[in-house]
VMD Tcl script that draws the C-alpha trace (Angstrom):
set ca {
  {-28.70 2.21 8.40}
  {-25.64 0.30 7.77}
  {-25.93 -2.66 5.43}
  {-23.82 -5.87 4.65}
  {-23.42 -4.99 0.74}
  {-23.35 -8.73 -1.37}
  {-21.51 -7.67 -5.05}
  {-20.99 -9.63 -7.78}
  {-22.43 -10.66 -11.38}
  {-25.99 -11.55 -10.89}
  {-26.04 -12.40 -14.53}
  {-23.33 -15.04 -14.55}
  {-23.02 -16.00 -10.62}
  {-26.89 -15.72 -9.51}
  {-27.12 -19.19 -7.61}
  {-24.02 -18.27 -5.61}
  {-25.11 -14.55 -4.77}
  {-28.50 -16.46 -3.76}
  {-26.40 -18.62 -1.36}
  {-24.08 -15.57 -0.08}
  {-27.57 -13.78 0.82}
  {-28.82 -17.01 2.67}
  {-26.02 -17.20 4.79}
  {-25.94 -13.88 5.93}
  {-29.25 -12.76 6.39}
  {-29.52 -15.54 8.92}
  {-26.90 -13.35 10.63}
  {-27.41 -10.11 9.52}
  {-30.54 -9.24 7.94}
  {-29.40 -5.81 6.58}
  {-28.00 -7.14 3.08}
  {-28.36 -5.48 -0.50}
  {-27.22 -7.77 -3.49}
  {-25.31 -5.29 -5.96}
  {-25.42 -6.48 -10.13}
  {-22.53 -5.50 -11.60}
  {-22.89 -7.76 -14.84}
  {-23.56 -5.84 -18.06}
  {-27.13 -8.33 -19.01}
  {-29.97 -8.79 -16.90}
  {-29.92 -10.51 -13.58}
  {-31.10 -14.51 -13.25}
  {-31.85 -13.00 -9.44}
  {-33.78 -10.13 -7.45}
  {-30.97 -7.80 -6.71}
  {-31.52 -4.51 -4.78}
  {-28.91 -2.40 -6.84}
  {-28.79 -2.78 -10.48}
  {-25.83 -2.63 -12.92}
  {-27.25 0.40 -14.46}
  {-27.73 2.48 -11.44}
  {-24.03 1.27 -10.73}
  {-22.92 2.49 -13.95}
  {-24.18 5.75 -13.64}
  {-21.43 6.60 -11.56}
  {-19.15 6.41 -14.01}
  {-18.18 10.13 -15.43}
  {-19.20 9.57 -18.91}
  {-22.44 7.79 -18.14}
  {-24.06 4.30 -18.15}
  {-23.70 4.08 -21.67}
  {-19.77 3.94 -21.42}
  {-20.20 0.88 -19.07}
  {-23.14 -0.92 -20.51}
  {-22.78 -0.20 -24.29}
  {-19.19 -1.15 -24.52}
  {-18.86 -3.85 -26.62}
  {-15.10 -4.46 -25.48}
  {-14.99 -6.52 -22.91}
  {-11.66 -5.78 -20.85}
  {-12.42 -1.46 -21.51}
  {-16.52 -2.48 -20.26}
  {-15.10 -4.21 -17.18}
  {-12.62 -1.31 -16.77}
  {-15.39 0.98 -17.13}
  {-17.45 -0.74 -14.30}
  {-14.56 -1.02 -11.89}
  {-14.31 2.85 -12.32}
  {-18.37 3.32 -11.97}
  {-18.12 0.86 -9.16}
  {-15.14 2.45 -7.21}
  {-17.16 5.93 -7.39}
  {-20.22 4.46 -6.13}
  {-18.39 2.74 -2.81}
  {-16.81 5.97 -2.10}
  {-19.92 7.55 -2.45}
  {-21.81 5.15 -0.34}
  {-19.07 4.50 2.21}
  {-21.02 5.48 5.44}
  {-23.96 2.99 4.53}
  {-21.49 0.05 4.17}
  {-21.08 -2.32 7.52}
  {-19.17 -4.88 5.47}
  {-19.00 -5.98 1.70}
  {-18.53 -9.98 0.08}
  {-17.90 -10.04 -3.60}
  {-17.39 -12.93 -5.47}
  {-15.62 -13.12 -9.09}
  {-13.45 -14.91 -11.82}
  {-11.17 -12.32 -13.46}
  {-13.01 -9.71 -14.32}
  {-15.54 -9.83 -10.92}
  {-12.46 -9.64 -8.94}
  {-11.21 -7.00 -10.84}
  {-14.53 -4.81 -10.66}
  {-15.32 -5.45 -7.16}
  {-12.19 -4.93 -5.73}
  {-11.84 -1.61 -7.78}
  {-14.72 -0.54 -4.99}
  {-13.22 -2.29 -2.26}
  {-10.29 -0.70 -2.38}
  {-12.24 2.89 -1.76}
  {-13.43 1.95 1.26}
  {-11.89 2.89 4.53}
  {-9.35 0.62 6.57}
  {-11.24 -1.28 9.28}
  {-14.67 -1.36 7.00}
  {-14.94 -5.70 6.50}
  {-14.06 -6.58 2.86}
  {-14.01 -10.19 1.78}
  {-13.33 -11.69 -1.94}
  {-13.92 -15.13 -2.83}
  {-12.25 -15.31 -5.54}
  {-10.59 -17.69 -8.52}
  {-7.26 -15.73 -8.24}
  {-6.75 -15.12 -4.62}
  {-4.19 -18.40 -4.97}
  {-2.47 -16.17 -7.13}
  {-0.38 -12.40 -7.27}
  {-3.19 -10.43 -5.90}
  {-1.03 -7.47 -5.40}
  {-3.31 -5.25 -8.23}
  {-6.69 -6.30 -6.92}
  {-5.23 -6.21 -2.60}
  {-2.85 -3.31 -3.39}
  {-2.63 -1.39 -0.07}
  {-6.12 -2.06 1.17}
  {-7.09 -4.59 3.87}
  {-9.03 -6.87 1.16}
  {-9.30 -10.46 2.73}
  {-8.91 -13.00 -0.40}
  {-10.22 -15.91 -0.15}
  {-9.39 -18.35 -3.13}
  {-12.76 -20.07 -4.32}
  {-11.01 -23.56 -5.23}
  {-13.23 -24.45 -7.64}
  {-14.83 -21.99 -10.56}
  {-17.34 -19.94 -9.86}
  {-18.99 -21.78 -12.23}
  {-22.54 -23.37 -9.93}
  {-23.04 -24.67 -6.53}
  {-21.17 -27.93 -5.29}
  {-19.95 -28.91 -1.91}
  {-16.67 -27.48 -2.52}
  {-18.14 -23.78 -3.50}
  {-20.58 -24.16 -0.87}
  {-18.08 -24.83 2.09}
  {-15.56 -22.00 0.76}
  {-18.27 -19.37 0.56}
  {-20.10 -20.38 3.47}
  {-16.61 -19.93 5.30}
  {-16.50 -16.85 3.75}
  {-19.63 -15.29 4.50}
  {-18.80 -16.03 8.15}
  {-15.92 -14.80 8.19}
  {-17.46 -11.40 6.88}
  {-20.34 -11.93 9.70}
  {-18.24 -12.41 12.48}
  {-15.92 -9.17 11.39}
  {-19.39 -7.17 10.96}
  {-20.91 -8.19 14.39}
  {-17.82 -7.64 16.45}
  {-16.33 -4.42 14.90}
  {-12.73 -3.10 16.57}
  {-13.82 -0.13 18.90}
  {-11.02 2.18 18.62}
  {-9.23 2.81 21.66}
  {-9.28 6.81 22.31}
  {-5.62 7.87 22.37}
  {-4.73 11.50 22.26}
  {-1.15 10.82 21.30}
  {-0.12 11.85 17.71}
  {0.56 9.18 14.86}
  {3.96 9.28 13.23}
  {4.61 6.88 10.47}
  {8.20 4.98 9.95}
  {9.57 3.15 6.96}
  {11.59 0.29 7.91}
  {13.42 -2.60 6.10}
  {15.10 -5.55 7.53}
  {18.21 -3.68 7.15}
  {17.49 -1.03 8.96}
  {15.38 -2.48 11.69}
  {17.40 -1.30 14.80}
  {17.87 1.93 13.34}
  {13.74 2.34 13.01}
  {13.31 0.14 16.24}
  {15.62 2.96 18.05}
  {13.44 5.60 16.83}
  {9.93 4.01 17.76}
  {11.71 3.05 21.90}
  {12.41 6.88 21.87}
  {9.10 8.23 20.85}
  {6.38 5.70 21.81}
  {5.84 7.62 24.98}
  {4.52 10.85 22.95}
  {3.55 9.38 19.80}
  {1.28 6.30 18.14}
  {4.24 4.71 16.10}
  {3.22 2.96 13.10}
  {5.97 1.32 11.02}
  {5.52 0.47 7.57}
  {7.43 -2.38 5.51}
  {9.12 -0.40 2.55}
  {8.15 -3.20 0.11}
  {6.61 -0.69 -2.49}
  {3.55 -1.09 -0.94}
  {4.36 -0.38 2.56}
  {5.38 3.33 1.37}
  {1.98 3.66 -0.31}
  {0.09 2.82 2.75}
  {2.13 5.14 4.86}
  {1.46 8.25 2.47}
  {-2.17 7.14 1.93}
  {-2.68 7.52 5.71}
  {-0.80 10.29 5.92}
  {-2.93 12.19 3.24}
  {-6.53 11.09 4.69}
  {-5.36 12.79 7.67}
  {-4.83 9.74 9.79}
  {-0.84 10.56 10.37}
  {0.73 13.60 11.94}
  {4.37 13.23 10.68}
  {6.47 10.86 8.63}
  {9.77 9.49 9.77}
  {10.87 7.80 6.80}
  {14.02 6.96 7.15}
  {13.87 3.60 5.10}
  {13.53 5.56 1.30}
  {14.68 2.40 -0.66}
  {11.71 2.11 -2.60}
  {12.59 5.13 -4.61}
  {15.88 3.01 -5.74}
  {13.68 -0.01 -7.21}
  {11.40 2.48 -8.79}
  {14.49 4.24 -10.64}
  {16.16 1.06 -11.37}
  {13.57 -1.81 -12.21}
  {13.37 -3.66 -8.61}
  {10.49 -5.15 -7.95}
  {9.53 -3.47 -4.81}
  {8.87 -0.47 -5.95}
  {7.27 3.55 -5.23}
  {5.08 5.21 -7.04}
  {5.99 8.06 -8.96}
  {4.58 10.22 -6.77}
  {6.51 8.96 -3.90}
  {6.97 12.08 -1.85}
  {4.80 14.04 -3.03}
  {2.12 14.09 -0.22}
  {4.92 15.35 1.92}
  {5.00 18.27 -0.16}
  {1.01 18.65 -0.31}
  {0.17 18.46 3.05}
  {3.05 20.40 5.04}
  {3.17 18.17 7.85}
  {6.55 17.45 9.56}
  {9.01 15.12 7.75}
  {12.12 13.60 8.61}
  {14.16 11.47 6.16}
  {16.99 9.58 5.39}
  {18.54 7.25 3.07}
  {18.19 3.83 4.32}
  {18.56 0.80 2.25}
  {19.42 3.09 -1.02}
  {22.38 0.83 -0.94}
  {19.99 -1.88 -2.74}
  {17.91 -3.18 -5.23}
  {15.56 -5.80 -4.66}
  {14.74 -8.78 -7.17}
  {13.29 -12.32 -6.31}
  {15.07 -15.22 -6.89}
  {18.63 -15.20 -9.11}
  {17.06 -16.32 -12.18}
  {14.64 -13.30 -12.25}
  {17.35 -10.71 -12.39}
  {17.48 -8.70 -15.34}
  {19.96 -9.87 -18.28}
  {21.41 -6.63 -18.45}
  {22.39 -6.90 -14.54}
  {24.41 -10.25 -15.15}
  {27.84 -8.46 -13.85}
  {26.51 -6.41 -11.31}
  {27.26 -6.82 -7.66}
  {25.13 -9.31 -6.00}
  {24.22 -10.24 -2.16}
  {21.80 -13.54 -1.78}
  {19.42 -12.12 1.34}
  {17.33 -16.08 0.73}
  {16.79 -18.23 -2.00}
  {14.13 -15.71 -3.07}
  {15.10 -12.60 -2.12}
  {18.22 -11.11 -4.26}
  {19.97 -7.46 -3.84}
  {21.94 -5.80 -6.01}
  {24.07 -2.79 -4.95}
  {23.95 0.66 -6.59}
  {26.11 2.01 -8.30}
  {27.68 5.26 -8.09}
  {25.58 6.74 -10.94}
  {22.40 5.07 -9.40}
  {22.94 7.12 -6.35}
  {24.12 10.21 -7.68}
  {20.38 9.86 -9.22}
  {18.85 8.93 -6.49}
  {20.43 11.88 -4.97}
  {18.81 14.32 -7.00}
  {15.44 12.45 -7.33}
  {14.94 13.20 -3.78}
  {16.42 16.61 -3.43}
  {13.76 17.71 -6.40}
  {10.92 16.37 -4.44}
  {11.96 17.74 -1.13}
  {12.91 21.33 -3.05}
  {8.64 21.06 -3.23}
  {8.29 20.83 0.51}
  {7.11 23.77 2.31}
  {6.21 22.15 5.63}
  {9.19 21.21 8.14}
  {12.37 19.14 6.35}
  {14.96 17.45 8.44}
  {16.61 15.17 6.01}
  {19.55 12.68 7.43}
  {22.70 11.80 6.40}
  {24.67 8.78 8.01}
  {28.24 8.82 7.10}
  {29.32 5.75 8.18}
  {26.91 3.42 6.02}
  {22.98 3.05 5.23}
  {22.15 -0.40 6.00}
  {23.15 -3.18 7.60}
  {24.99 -4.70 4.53}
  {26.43 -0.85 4.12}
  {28.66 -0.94 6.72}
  {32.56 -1.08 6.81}
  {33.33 -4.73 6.14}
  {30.18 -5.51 5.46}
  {28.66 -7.05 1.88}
  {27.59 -3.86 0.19}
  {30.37 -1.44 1.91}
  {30.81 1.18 -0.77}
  {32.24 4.01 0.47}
  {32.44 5.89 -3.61}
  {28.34 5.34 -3.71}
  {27.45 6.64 -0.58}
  {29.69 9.80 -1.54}
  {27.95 10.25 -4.54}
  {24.53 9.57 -3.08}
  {25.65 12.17 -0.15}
  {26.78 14.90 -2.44}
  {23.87 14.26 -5.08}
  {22.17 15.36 -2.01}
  {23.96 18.14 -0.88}
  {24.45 19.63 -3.99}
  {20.42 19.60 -4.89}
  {18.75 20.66 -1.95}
  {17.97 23.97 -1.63}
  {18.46 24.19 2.27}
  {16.22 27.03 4.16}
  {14.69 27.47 7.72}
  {12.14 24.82 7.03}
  {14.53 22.42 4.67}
  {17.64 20.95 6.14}
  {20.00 18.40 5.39}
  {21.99 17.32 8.39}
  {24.77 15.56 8.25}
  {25.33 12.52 11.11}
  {28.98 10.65 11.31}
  {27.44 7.41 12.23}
  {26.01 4.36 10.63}
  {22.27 4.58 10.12}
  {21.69 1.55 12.35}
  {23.88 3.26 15.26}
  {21.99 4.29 18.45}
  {23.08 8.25 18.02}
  {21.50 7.92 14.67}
  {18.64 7.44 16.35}
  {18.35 9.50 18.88}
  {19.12 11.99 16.12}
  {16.21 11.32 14.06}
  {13.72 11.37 17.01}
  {15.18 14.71 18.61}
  {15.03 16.15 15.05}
  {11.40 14.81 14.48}
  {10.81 16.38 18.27}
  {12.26 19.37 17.12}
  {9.82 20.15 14.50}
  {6.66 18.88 16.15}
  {6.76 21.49 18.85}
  {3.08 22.87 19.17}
}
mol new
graphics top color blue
foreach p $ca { graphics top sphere $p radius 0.5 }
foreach p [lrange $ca 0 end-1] q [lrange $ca 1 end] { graphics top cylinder $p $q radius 0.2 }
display resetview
C-alpha cells in the first residue's frame, strides 16, 4: 500500500513532525514518520534513523558513529537517497521538514524519486539558492519563515499550508494521458527560440515534444529523461551549456554532458546554438579576468560574453570527442550564417572568425561514418530551412 512518508529529525523537530502527522492523517491516514536524526526520537516514529542508515554502503555505523557533523549528515543523505530509491513504489507523496542539514538529507532522497511522485520541503532555506537541494527534480520548497525551532502561529500556518498542499497533490494524482506518439527532447534558449519553435510546429504531429531550457539544469533534465527511458531521441540543438561549463558561466553542464547519448544509442541530432555565449548574472559578477572581453547586456541581471576564437575552437573539439563515442544515429548541424540570434550578420555578437573556428574545430574532429555525420546548412540557425533541416534529419533517423 502506498503511504504519505513524513521525514525529518524526530530528535530535534518532534513537535512539528507531531503536527505534520495531525494534519495529514485527517486526510490521509496512510502516513509513516521517518527519523533521520543521529539521537533518539522525542516522538513514536515508524522508521528509525538506524534502519535508515543501514542503507548506506558502509553500514549504520558510518552514519550514526560519525562524530563529524557535515561527513554524518553527508552520510545520511547518501543512506537516505538509497532507501527512497529502494522504497519508491510504496511512496504516494513525501513532506520533510529541515534547517540546513534536514534539507540537505531529505532532499538527498527526494531527489531519487520519480517525476510526478508529490515532494514537499518546508524548509529554512527555500527563500534562498536552492539549486543543490531542487537540482533537476520537481521538489516544491516551501520557505518555513520562522526556525524550525517549536510550534507558533507562524510555523503552524506555513506547515499546515504545506501539508495541504502535499494532500491535495496525493488525492488528485495526474492520470497520464495514453499517447502512443514518441518523446523527443529539444534544448532551447531565448536565442534560439524560433529555431527550436520551428522544429517542435514540424514534428508535433508524430512526436511528444518536450523542450528543455538550456540553463545547466535544463540539459540535465533532458538527459536524465532520456536515460530512464522516458525519451526516444534528443534534438539538441541549443548545446550552450557546454560553453559555460568550459569557460566558468554560471549556467553550466555537467561533465558528462553527452555522454548518455553515447550510452544509450538512441537517435541524436545536434547543433551549435548559443555557443556564441557565455552567461554571467549581473555586470558586477563577471570574472576580473574577463574585464576586456566583449560584452552584450541581455537585462540588468543577465550578462553574455562572446567567445572567442580559441573558446570555440575548444568547444569544437569538446564535442567532436564526445560524439566520436556515439554509436547510435549522429546528425550533427552546422549553420553557416550565425548561431543565435545575437550571431547574426549585424547583429551584437556577429563573429564571423569564431564561428569558423568553432565550424572547423568540428570538422576537423569528428570522425564522420554511416551513423555519424556532420552536415553542413548555409543558413542562420534561427532560419526556417534550418529547421526543416533538423526535423527531416531527426525523421531521417527515426525510421522504424
Amino acid at each position: 500500500m502506498s503511504c504519505i512518508y513524513l521525514v525529518g529529525t524526530a530528535d530535534t523537530k518532534g513537535d512539528e513532525l507531531a503536527y505534520l502527522r495531525a494534519l495529514i492523517a485527517a486526510e490521509f491516514p496512510d502516513v509513516l514518520c521517518l527519523h533521520l536524526g543521529t539521537q533518539e526520537p522525542t516522538i513514536p516514529v515508524d522508521v528509525s534513523n538506524v534502519e535508515i542508515a543501514r542503507h548506506h554502503r558502509n553500514g549504520a555505523d558510518a552514519v550514526l558513529q560519525n562524530q563529524d557533523r557535515g561527513t554524518a549528515v553527508a552520510a545520511m543523505g547518501a543512506a537516505f537517497a538509497v532507501y527512497c530509491r529502494d522504497h519508491s513504489k510504496d511512496i504516494a507523496g513525501i513532506i520533510g521538514i529541515g534547517g540546513g542539514g534536514g534539507t540537505s538529507i531529505v532532499t538527498s532522497g527526494m531527489r531519487e524519486l520519480p517525476y510526478g511522485v508529490p515532494k514537499v520541503m518546508v524548509s529554512t532555506l527555500a527563500s534562498g539558492d536552492v539549486a543543490p537541494y531542487v537540482d533537476i527534480s520537481d521538489i516544491n520548497m516551501f520557505p518555513s519563515i520562522t526556525d524550525i525551532a517549536g510550534l507558533n502561529q507562524i510555523s503552524r500556518a506555513i506547515l499546515h499550508n504545506a501539508a495541504q498542499a502535499l494532500i491535495g497533490m496525493v488525492k488528485s494524482p495526474y492520470l497520464a494521458v495514453t499517447n502512443a506518439k514518441k518523446a523527443v527532447g529539444l534544448s532551447m534558449f531565448g536565442v534560439t527560440t524560433p529555431s527550436v519553435t520551428g522544429i517542435t510546429d514540424r514534428l508535433a504531429d508524430q512526436f511528444d515534444c518536450l523542450v528543455f531550457h538550456a540553463t545547466g539544469t535544463g540539459g540535465r533534465a533532458m538527459e536524465r529523461l532520456l536515460a530512464d527511458g522516458l525519451l526516444d531521441g534528443l534534438l539538441d540543438i541549443t548545446t550552450t551549456e557546454i560553453a559555460d561549463l568550459l569557460f566558468g558561466g554560471v549556467l553550466p553542464a555537467n561533465a558528462d554532458r553527452l555522454d548518455i547519448v553515447a550510452k544509450t544509442g538512441l537517435p541524436y541530432v545536434g547543433s551549435v546554438g548559443a555557443l556564441d555565449m557565455v552567461n554571467f548574472w549581473a555586470p558586477g559578477s563577471v570574472p576580473e579576468k574577463f574585464k576586456d572581453r566583449w560584452f552584450y547586456h541581455h537585462n540588468p541581471n543577465v550578462t553574455l560574453m562572446r567567445t572567442t576564437p580559441a573558446e570555440c575552437a575548444e568547444l569544437g573539439h569538446w564535442i567532436a570527442d564526445k560524439l566520436n563515442a556515439c554509436e547510435g544515429p549522429v546528425r550533427f548541424l552546422i549553420p553557416e550564417k550565425g548561431i543565435s540570434a545575437l550571431d547574426i550578420e549585424g547583429g551584437d555578437f556577429w563573429d564571423p572568425a569564431a564561428d569558423t573556428a568553432l565550424f572547423e574545430a568540428l570538422k576537423s574532429r569528428i570522425h564522420q561514418t554511416e551513423n555519424r555525420k556532420l552536415i553542413f546548412l548555409p543558413h542562420h540557425i534561427n532560419d526556417p530551412a534550418f529547421s526543416a533541416a533538423a526535423a527531416n534529419a531527426f525523421l531521417e533517423i527515426n525510421q522504424d
